[in-house]
N, C-alpha and C positions, 0 to 999 in steps of 0.2 A: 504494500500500500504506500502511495507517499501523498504530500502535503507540500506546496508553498505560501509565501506569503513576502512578498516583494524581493528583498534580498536574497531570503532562507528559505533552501526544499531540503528535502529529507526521503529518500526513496527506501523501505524498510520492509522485514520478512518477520511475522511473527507468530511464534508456536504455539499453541493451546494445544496440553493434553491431561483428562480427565477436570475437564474446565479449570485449568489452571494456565495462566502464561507462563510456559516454563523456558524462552529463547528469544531474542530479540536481535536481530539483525539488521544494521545500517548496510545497506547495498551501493547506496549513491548521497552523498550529503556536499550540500553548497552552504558555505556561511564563511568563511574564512576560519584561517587558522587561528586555535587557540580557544573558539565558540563552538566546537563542536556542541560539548555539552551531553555528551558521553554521560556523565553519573548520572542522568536522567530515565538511564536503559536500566540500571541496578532500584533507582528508586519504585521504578512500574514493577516491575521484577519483584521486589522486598512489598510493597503495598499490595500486587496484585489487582491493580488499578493504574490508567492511564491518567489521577487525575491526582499530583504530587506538586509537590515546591518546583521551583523554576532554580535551576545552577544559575546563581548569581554572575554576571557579569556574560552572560548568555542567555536570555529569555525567549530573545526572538526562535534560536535553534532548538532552546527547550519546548516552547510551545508549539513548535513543526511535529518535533518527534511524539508529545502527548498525542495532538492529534491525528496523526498518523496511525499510533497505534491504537486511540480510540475507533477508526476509522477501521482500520484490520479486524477489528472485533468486533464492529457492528456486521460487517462482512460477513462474516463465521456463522452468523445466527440466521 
């Protein structure tokens, strides 16, 4: 699934099994270096929810990636 939103996309793969997100995978991601925003994958991950704090000084690539994988999970169903 991916998401942009002016600067920042995020093209992403993600696993559900026994209704759990157990894998999260960035395929393709635009925002420049240093804004990935990467601990964003561990916090959906750990909450089991695409809907967590934003990596400070990264919001825009944070909020790609939620959406993204809210969107992958609306998908599923």
């Amino acid at each position: 699934m991916s998401f942009g939103d002016f600067l920042v996309s995020v093209s992403l793969d993600v696993t559900v099994s026994d209704n759990r997100i157990t894998d999260i995978v960035i395929v393709e991601q635009n925002g420049g270096p240093g804004y990935e925003a990467l601990e964003t994958l561990d916090r959906i991950l750990e909450a089991q929810s695409p809907v967590v704090d934003a990596v400070s000084g990264a919001t825009g690539s944070s909020r790609c990636i939620m959406i993204a994988v809210y969107k992958a999970l609306s998908a599923e169903n």
